[in-house]
Residue frames relative to the residue before (quaternion, step in Angstrom):
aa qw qx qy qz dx dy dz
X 1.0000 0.0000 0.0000 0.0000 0.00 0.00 0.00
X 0.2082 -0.8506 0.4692 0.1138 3.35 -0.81 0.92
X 0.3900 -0.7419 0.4929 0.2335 4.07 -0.96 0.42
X 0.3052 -0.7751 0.5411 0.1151 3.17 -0.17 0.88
X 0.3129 -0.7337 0.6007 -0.0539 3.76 -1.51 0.83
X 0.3117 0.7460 -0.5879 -0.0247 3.64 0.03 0.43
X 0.9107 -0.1106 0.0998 0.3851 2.98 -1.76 0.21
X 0.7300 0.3768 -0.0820 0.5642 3.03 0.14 -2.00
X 0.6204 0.4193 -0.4837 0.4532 4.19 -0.02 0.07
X 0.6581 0.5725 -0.2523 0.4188 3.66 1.03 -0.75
X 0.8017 0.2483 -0.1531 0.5217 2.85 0.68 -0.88
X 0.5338 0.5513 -0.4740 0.4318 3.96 1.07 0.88
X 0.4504 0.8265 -0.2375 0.2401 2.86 1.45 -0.18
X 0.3734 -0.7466 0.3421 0.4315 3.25 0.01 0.55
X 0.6305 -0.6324 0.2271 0.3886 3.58 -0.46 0.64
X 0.6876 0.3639 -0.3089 0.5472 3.68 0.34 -0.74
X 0.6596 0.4841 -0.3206 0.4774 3.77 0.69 0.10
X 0.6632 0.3930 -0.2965 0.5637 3.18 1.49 -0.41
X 0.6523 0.5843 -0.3478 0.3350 3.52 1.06 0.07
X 0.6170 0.5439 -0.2673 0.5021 2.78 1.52 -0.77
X 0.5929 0.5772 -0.2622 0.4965 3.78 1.05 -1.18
X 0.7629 0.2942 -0.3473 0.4592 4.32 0.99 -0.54
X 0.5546 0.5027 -0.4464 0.4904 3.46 1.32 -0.15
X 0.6738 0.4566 -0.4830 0.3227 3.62 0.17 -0.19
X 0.2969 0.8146 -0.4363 0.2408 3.35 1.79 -1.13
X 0.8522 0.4359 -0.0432 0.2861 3.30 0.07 -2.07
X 0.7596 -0.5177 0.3402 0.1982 3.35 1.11 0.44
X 0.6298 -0.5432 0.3843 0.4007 3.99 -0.78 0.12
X 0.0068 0.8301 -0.5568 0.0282 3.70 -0.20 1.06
X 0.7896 -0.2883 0.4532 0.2966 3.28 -1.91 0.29
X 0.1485 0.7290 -0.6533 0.1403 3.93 -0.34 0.72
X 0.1532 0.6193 -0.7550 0.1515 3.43 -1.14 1.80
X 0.4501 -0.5048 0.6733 0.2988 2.61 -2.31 -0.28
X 0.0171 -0.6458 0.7554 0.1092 3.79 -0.91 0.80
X 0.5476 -0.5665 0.6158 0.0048 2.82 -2.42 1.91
X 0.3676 0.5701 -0.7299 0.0844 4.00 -0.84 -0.29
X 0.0188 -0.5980 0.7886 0.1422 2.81 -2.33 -0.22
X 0.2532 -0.8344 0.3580 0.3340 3.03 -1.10 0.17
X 0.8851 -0.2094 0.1156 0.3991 3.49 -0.98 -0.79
X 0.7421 0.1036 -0.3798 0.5425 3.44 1.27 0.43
X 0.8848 -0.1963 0.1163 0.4062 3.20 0.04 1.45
X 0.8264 0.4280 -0.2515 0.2658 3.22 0.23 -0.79
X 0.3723 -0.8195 0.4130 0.1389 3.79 -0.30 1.37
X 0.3051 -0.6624 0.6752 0.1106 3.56 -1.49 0.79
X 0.0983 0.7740 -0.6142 -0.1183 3.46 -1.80 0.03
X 0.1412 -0.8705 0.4514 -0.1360 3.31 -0.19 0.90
X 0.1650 -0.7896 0.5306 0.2604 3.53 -0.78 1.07
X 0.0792 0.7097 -0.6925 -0.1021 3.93 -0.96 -0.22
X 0.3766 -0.7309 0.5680 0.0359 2.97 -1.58 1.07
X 0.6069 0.6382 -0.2549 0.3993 3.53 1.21 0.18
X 0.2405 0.8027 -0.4849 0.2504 3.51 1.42 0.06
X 0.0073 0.6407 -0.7497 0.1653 4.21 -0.98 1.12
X 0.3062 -0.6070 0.7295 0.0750 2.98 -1.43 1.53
X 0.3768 -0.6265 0.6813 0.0364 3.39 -1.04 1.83
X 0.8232 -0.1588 0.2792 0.4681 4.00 -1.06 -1.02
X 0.4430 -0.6811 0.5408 0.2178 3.28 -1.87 0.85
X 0.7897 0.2330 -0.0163 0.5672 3.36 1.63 -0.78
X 0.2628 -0.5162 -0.6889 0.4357 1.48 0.05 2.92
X 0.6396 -0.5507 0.4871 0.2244 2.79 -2.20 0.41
X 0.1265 0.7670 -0.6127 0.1423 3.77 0.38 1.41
X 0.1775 -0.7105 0.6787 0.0562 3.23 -1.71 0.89
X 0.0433 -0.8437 0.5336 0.0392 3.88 -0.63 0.38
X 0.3195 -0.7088 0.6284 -0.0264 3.61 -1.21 1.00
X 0.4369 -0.6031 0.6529 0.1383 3.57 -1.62 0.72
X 0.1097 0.6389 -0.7614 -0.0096 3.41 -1.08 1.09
X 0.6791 -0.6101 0.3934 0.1089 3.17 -1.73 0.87
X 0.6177 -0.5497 0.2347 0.5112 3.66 -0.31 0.40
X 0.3877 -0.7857 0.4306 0.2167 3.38 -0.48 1.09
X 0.2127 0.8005 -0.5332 0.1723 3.99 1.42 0.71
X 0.6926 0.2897 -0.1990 0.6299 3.77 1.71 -0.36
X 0.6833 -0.5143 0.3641 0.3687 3.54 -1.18 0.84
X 0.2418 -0.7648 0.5970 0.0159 3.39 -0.38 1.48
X 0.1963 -0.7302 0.6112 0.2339 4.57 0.63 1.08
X 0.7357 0.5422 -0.2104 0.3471 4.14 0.54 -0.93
X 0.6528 0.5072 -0.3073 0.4713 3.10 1.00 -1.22
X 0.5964 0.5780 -0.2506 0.4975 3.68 1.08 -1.64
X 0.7720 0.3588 -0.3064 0.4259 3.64 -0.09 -0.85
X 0.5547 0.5363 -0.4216 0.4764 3.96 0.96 -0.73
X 0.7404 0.4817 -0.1909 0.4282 3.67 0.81 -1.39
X 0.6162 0.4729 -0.3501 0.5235 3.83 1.50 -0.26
X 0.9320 0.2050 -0.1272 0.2705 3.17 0.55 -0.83
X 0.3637 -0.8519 0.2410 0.2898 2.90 2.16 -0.34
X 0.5299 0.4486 -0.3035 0.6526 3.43 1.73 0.95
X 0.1946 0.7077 -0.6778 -0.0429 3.70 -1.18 0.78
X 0.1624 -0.7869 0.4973 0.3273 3.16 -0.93 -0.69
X 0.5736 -0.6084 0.5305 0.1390 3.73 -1.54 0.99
X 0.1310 -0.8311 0.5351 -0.0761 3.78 -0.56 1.17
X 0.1588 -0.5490 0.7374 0.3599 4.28 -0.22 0.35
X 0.3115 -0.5078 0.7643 0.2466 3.10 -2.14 0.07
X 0.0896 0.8348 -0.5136 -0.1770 3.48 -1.14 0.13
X 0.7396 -0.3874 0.1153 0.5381 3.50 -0.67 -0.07
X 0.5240 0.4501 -0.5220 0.5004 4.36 0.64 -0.21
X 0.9080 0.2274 -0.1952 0.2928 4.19 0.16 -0.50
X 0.1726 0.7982 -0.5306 0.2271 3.17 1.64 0.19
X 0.8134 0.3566 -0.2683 0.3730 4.06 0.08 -1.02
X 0.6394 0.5616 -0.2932 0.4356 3.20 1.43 -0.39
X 0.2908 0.8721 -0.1101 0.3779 2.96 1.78 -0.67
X 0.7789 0.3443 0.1046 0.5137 2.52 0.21 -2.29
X 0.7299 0.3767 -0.4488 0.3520 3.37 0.58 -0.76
X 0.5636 0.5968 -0.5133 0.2505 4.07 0.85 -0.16
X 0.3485 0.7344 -0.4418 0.3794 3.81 1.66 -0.10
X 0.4686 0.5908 -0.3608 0.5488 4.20 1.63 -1.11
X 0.3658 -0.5896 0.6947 0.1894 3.59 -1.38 1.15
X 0.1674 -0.6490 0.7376 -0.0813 3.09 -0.54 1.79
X 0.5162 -0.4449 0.6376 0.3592 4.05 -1.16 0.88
X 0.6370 -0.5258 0.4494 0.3403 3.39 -2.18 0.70
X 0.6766 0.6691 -0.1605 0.2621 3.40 1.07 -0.67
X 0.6595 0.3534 -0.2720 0.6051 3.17 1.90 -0.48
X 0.4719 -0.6833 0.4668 0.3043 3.34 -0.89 0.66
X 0.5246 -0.6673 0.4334 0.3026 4.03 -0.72 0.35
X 0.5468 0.5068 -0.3644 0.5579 3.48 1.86 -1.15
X 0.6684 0.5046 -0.4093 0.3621 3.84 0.53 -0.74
X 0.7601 0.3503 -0.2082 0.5062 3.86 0.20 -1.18
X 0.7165 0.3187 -0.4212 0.4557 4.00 0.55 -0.11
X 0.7924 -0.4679 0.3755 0.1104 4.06 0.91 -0.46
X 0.5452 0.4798 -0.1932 0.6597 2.90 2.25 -1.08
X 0.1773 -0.7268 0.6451 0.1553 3.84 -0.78 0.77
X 0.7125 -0.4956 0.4726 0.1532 3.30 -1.49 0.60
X 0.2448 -0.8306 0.4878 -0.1104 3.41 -1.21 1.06
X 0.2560 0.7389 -0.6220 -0.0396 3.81 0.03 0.29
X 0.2368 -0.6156 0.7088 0.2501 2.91 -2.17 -0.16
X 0.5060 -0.5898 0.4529 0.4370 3.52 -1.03 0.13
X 0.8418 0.0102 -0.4658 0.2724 2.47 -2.33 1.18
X 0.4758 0.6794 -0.3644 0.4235 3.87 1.13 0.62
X 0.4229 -0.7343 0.4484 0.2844 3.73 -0.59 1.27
X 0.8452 0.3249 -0.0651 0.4193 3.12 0.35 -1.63
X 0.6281 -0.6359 0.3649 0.2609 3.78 -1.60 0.98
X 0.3619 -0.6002 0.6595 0.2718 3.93 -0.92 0.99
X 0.4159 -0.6879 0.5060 0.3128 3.47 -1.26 -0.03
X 0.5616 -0.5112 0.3542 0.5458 4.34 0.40 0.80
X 0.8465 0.4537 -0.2255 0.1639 2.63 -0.24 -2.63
X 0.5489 0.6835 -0.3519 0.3283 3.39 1.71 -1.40
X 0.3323 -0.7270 0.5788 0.1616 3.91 -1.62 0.67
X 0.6669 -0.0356 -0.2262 0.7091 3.78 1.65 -0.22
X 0.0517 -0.7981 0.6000 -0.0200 2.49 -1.83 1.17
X 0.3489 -0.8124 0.4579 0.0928 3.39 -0.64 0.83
X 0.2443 -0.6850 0.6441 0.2372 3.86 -0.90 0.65
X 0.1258 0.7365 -0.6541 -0.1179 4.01 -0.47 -0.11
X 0.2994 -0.7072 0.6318 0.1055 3.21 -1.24 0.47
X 0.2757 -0.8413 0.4387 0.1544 3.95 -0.17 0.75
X 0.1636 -0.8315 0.5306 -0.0177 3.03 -1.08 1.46
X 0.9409 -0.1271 0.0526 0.3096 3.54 1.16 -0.37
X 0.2493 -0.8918 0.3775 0.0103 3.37 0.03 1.57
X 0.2796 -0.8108 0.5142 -0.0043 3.26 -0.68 1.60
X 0.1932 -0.7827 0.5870 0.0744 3.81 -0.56 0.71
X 0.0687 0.7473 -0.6610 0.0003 3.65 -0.53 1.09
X 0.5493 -0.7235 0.4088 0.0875 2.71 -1.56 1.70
X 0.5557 0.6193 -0.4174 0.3652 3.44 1.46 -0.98
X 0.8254 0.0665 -0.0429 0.5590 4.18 0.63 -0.63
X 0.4840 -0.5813 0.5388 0.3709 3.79 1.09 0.33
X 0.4901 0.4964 -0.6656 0.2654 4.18 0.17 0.22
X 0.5180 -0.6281 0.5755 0.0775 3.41 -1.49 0.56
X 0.3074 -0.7978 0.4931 0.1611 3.76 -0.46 1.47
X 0.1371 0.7475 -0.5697 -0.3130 3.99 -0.29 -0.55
X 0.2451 -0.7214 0.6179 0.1942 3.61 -1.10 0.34
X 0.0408 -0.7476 0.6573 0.0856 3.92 -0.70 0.71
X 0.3608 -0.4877 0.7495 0.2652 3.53 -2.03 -0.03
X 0.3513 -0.6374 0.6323 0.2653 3.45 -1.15 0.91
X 0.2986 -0.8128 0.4920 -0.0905 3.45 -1.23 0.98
X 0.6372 -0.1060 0.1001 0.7568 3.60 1.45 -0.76
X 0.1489 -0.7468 0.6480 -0.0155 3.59 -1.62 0.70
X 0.0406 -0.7831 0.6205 -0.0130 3.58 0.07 1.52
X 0.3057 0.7660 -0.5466 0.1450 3.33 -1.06 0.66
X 0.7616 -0.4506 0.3334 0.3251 3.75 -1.53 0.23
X 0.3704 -0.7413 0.4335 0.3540 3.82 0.25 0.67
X 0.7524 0.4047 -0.1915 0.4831 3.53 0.70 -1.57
X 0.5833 0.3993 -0.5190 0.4806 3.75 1.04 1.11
X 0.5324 0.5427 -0.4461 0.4722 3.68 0.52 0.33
X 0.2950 -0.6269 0.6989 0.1777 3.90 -1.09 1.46
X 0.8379 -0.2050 0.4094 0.2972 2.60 -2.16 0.26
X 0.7119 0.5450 -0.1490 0.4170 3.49 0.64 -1.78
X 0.4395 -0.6616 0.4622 0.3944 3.17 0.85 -0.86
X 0.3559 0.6338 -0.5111 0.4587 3.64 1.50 0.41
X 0.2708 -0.7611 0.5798 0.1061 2.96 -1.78 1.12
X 0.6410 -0.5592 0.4598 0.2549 3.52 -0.94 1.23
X 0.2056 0.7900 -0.5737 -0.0668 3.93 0.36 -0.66
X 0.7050 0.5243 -0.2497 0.4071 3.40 0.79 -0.24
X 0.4914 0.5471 -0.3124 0.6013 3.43 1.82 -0.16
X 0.7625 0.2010 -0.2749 0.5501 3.93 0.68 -0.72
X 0.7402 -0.4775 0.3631 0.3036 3.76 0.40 1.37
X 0.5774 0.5913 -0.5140 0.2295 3.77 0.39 0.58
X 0.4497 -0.7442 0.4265 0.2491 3.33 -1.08 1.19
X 0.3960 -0.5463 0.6536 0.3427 3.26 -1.57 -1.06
X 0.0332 -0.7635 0.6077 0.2158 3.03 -1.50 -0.82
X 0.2370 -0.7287 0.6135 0.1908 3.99 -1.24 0.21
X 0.8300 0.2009 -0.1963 0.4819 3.46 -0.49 0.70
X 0.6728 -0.5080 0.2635 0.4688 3.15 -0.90 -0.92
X 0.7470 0.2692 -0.0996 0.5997 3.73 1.69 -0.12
X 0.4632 0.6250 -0.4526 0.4358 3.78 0.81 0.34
X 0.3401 0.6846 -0.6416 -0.0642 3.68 -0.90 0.17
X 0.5753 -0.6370 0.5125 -0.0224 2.79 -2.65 0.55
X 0.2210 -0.6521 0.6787 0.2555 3.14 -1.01 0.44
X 0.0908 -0.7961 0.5501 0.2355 3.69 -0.75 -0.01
X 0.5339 -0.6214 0.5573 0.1350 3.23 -2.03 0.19
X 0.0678 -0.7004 0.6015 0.3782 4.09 0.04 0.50
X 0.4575 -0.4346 0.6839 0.3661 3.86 -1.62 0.22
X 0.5362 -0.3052 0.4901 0.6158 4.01 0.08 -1.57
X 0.4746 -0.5161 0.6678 0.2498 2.95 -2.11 0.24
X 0.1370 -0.7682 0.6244 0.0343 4.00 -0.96 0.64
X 0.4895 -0.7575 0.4227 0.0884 3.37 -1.27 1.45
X 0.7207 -0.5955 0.0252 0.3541 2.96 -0.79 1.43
X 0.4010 -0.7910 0.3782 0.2656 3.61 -0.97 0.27
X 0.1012 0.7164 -0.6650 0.1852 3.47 -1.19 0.68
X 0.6713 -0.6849 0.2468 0.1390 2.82 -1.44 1.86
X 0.7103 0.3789 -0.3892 0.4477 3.50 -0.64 0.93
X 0.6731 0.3366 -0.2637 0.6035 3.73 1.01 -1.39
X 0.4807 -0.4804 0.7089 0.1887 3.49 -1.82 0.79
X 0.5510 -0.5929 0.5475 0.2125 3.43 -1.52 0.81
X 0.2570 -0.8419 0.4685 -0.0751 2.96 -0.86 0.94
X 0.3613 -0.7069 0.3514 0.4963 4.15 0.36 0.90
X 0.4929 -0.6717 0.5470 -0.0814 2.99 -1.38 -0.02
């Protein structure tokens, strides 16, 4: 037997109860940690669960920040300097993780008060996170404003790709589940996950086939 939800039940909700209840809505999502700092030095970390893979050619990826009506330490530093950087989480930092989600003041760093320590690579502004196993350099290219709720789109260009060698196929498919990266459902649940199989490409008439 199922429970139905309309409109009007959603939106009587009380509010933190309705947030939590539409973020689960959507299923198992992407869960990182994006890196920036800005221009004097001084470094952010920040989880977001909202991470969409936009185009292979160029290779842009893009993320949801929230109305910026409260000091947004990520949003500001991506828009100063115009460099962040993309982190998997996996199962050793998941809680640390989580704690950078705590409105840490601009002044404390997130890598300092959760534990995770900081990473560069050359000719890259902004900090990878160590502990992380893929990591991503993205360089930002473009910020969308949607009127329907004021959240904020960013669009990046991928720039540098740290990662485990023996998780890259032939194809060029990445394993992510071999170097320990999680998920999550809502706004505080994470996962380990399971692959079912990968299945070969589709086209009308032939059933997919594993892989």
């Amino acid at each position: 037997m199922q429970t139905h939800f309309s409109y009007k039940n959603i939106m009587e909700m009380e509010q933190r109860q309705r947030a939590v209840f539409i973020n689960s809505l959507g299923g198992f999502k992407s869960v990182c940690l994006i890196g920036t700092k800005n221009k004097t030095e001084q470094t952010n970390l920040a989880i977001f669960n909202s991470l969409v893979h936009i185009g292979a050619n160029p290779p842009l990826i893009g993320f949801v920040v929230r109305p910026d009506s409260a000091e947004r330490h990520t949003l500001n530093n991506i828009l100063e300097t115009g460099f962040y950087t993309i982190n998997h989480i996996n199962e050793n930092i998941y809680k640390q993780a989580h704690q950078t989600s705590a409105r840490y003041p601009v002044e404390i760093s997130e890598f300092a008060a959760t534990g995770l320590n900081e990473q560069y690579h050359p000719n890259f502004f902004s900090p990878y996170v160590l502990e992380s196993h893929i990591k991503l350099g993205v360089a930002f290219k473009e910020k969308i404003n949607f009127s329907i709720n004021e959240t904020i789109f960013i669009i990046g260009e991928i720039q540098d790709v740290y990662l485990p060698e023996n998780c890259i196929n032939i194809d060029g498919f990445v394993d992510i589940e071999a170097t320990g990266t999680i998920t999550c459902s809502g706004l505080d649940s994470y996962h380990t996950t399971k692959k079912i199989s990968r299945l070969s490409y589709a086209k009308p008439n032939t059933f997919p086939v594993k892989v």
